[in-house]
N, C-alpha and C positions, 0 to 999 in steps of 0.2 A: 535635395538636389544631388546630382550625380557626383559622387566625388566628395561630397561632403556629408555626410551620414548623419551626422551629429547635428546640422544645421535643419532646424525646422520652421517653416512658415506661421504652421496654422496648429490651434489646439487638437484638432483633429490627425493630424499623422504624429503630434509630438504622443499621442495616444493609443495609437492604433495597437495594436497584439504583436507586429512585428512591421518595427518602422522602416526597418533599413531592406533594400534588395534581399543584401546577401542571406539575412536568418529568413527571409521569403523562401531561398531556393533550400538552406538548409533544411528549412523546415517541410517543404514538398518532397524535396529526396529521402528524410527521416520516415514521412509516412508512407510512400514508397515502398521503402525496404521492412516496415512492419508490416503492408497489407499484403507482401508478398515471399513474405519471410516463411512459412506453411511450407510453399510449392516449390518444388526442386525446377528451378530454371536456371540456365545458364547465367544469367547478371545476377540472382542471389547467390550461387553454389562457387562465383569469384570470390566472394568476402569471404577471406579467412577467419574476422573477427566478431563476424555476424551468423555465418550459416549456424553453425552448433546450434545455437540458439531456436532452429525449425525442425533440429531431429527431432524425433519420434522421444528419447528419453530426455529430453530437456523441453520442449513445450508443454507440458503439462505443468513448470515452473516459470516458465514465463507466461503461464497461464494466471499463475496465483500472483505475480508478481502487479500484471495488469487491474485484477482484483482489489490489492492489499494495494496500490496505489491511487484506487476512489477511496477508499477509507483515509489513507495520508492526507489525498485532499482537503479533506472536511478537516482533518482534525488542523492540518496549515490553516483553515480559516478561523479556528477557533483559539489556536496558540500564537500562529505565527502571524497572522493578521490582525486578529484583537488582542493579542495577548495575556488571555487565561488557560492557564494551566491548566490541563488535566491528563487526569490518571485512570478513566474509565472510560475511554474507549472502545475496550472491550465490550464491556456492557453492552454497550446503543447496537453493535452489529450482532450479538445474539442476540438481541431484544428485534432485530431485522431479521434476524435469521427465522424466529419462533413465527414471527408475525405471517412470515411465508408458510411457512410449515402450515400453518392453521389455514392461510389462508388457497393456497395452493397446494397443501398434501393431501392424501388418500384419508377418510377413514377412516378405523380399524376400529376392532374394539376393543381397547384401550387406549386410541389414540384418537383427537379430534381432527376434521381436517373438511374445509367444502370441495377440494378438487377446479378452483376458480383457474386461469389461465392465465399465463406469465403477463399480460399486457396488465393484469390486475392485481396481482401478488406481488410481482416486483414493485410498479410503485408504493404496493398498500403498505409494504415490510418499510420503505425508507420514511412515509408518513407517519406509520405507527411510530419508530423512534423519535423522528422531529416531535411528535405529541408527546413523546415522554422529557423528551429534551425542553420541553417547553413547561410541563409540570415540574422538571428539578432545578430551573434554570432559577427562579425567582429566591432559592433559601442558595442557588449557586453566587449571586450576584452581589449578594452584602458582603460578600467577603473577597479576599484577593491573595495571589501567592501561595504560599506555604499550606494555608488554610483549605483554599479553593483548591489545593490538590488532595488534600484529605477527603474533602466530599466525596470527591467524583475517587477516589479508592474506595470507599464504602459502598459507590454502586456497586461495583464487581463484585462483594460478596454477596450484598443484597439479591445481585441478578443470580447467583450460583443457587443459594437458597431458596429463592423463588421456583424455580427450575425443579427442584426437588417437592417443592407443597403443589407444581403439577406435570405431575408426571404424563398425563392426558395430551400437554403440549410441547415439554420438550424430550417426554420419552424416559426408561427407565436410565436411573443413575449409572453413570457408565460406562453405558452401551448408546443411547439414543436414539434417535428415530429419523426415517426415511424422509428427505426430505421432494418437492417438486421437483420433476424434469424440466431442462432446457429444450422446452415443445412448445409452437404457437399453435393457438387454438384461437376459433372466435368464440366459441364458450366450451363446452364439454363434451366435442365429439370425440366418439372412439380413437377417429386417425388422427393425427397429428396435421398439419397442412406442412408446417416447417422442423425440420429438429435439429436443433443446437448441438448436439451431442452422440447422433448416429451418424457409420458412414457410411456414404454415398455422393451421388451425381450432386454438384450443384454450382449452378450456371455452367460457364463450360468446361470445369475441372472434376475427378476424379477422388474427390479431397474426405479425410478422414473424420473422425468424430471428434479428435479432440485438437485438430487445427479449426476445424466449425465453432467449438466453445468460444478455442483462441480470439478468431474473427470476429462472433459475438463481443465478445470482452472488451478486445480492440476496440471496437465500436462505442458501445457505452462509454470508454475511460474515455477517449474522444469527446461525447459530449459534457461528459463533468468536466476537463480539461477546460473547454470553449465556457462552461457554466464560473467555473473558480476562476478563470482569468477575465473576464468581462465583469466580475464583480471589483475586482481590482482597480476599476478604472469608473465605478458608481460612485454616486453619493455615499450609499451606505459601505463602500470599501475604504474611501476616505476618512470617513466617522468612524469606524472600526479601528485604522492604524492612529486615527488622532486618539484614541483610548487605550492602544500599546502603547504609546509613547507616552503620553502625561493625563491619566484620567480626569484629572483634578480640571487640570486647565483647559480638558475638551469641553467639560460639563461648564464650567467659568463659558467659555466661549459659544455656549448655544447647544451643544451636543448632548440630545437626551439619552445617558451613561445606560440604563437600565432598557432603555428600548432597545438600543443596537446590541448588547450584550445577550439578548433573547435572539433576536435577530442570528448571531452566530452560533449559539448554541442549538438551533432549530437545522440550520444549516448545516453544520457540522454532524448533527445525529442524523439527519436525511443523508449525507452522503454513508454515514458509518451504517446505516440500515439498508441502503441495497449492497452495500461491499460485503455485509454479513449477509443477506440471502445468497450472491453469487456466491460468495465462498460454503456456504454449508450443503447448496447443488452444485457445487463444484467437485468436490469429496462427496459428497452420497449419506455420510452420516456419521456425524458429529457426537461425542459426546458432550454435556453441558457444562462440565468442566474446561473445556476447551478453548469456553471463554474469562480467562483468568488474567491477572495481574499479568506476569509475562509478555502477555502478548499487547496490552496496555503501553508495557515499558518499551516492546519494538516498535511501536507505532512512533514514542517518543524516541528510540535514538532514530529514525529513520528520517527525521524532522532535523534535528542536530547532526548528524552524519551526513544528509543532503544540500539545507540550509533554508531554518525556517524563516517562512515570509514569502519566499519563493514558489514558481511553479516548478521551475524545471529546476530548482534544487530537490522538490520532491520525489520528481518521478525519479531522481539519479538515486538520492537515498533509497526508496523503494526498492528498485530492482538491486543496488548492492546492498542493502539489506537481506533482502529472499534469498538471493543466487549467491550468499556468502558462504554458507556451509556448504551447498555443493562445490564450491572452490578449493573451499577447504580441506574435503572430503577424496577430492581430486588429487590437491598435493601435497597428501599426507601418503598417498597411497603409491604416489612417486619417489617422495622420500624411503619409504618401504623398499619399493623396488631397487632406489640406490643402495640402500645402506646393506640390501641383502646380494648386491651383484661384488661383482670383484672389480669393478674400476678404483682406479685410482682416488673417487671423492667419498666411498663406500664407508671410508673410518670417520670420515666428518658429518655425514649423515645417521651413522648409524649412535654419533653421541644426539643427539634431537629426538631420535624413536626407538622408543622399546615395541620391540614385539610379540615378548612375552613376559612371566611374571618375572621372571628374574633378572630379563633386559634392563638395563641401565638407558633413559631417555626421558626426554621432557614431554613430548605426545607418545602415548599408548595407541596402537592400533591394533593389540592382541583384546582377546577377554581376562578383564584386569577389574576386580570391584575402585568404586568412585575413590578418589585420592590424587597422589602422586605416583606414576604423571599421570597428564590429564590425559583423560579420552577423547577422541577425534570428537565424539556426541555434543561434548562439554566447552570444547574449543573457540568455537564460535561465540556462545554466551560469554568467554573471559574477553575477545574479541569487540564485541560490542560495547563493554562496558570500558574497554581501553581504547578506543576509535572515539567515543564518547569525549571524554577526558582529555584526550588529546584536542580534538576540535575545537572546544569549548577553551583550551589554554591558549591554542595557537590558530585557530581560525573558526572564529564564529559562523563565518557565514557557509562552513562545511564545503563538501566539492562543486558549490555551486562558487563559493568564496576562491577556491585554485583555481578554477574556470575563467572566471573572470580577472584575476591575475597574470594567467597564461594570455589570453587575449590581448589586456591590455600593453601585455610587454611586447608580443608581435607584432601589436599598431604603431608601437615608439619604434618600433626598431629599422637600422641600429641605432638608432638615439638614445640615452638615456632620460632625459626630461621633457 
């Protein structure tokens, strides 16, 4: 009802994806300014806090950002929905990555590959994973916690090792291997019909190759988006958070513990298997390495950093996870520029940066071997694991948890109760 937001009739709008007007129109005008965020127009090129984000050197991160946040999603269904931990992540989207590779790369001779067409490789990379997800999920299941993050860390070396006994599929150690173009085909014609990734005319814009990825991307995260949030509001999203919260007393009440837990782990490697195809045709060529604990562990603060359980805690974590060290890299490089001019703040910036070996500063932006201070490279990672730490003591539910404290104080207000 108009005016009362909060007030619902029917199970049906108490359910819907966005109950009330207002995240209606937020949510129209959000996608909006993504689908048109590429193309210099006048109502984009107003937003001082949006445009950056379409140049020519920053889309290419907001490119990975869209990417690495279908991977987040999966892994939210699997931590922050069902509540198993894990630490191999990594894994499942090189294990997507190869699956493309093979399935959608060239040739060579020493590389396998059928050349099949992205309508087939893409989904074949995120089913291959779901099918591996599905083989570890069963010795995943008996266990819980502490334990069940040990597993799934063992995948990751397993997949790195593996990688190496074939080199046919992920390519020499190292260096690795070519992967599939962002090209539709209806099977293996020479031309391309569509491409992701060149630029040119298309529909009635002028638009580049890597705003075309962008829009690609867009798109896709769109439909995982609409996929992880309609799962929320199943049977089996229900069954899922009744097994975060008290496994014991799901399975007490009817809940078969071990089907639904397959069920999310299937789920969760099918989104981490097409995030790992786009991401390794996103970059061109990947070493196997690449896929390592690390990047396991950002999947993890970007869950705690955003606010696991959530959708749009995700996607918040996601993009300030990615677009952190560009930030960072940004104003470090200001601070530089203070500490090295002659204003007046020049002496208080310049105790924060050294910028050389013998500078005295807590961030290094000269070439300085790893130590004290830190390097601008390194920054981020101490970053992480202190944004971590903090959330976790002072707001679990991450910026999705401020979010909704900011709102609800501007709905009291000025009231306080």
């Amino acid at each position: 009802m108009w005016g009362r937001p909060n007030l619902h009739t029917s199970y049906r709008s108490e359910a819907s994806i966005f109950p009330t007007w207002t995240q209606k129109n937020l949510a129209f005008i959000g996608i909006v300014i993504l689908v048109l965020l590429p193309f210099h127009l006048p109502i984009i090129d107003q937003l001082p806090f949006v445009r950056f984000l379409g140049d020519s050197d920053w889309i290419r991160l907001t490119t990975q950002a869209l990417i690495f946040a279908i991977a987040a999603l999966g892994l939210n269904i699997l931590t922050g929905v069902a509540g198993q931990v894990s630490l191999g992540h990594a894994f499942f989207m090189g294990a997507g990555a190869y699956a493309s590779a093979y399935l959608g790369g060239d040739p060579g001779n020493q590389t396998w590959g059928h050349g099949l067409p992205i309508w087939l490789w893409l989904p074949g990379a995120g089913v291959t994973a779901a099918l591996i997800g599905l083989i570890v999920a069963p010795a995943a299941v008996r266990v819980r916690g502490l334990y069940l993050a040990i597993i799934t860390v063992g995948l990751v070396f397993i997949g790195i090792h593996l990688s190496r006994l074939f080199p046919e599929i992920a390519g020499p150690a190292e260096v690795g291997r070519d992967f599939p173009e962002l090209e539709f085909r209806f099977w293996k014609e020479d031309a391309a019909l569509v491409s992701f990734s060149d630029a040119g005319n298309w529909l009635w814009f002028d638009i580049g190759g890597s705003a075309k990825t962008y829009l690609f991307c867009l798109a896709l995260l769109g439909l995982f988006v609409l996929v992880a949030k309609n799962l929320h509001r199943t049977r089996t999203g229900r069954a899922l958070q009744a097994i975060r919260d008290r496994d014991v007393a799901a399975e007490i009440m009817g809940v078969p513990e071990v089907k639904y837990k397959l069920i999310a782990f299937a789920l969760s490697s099918f989104f981490a298997g097409v995030s790992g195809a786009l991401f390794a045709t996103f970059v061109g060529r990947l070493p196997p390495e690449s896929w390592d604990l690390i990047l396991s562990v950002e999947f993890i603060a970007i869950l705690l950093v955003g606010g696991a359980g959530t959708i749009a805690g995700t996607l918040l974590g996601t993009f300030f996870v990615v677009t952190l060290p560009r930030f960072m890299e940004s104003f470090a490089g200001w601070m530089t520029e203070q500490a090295n001019g002659n204003g007046i703040w020049a002496g208080f910036w310049d105790i924060f940066v050294a910028t050389g070996s013998g500078d005295f500063g807590f961030i290094s932006t000269g070439q300085v071997a790893p130590g004290f201070p830190v390097p601008v490279a390194a920054l981020d990672t101490i970053l992480y694991g202190a944004l971590v730490i903090i959330f976790l003591l002072f707001e679990p539910l991450g910026l999705y948890g401020i979010w909704i404290k900011i709102r609800n104080y501007w709905k009291g207000w000025p009231f306080t109760y």
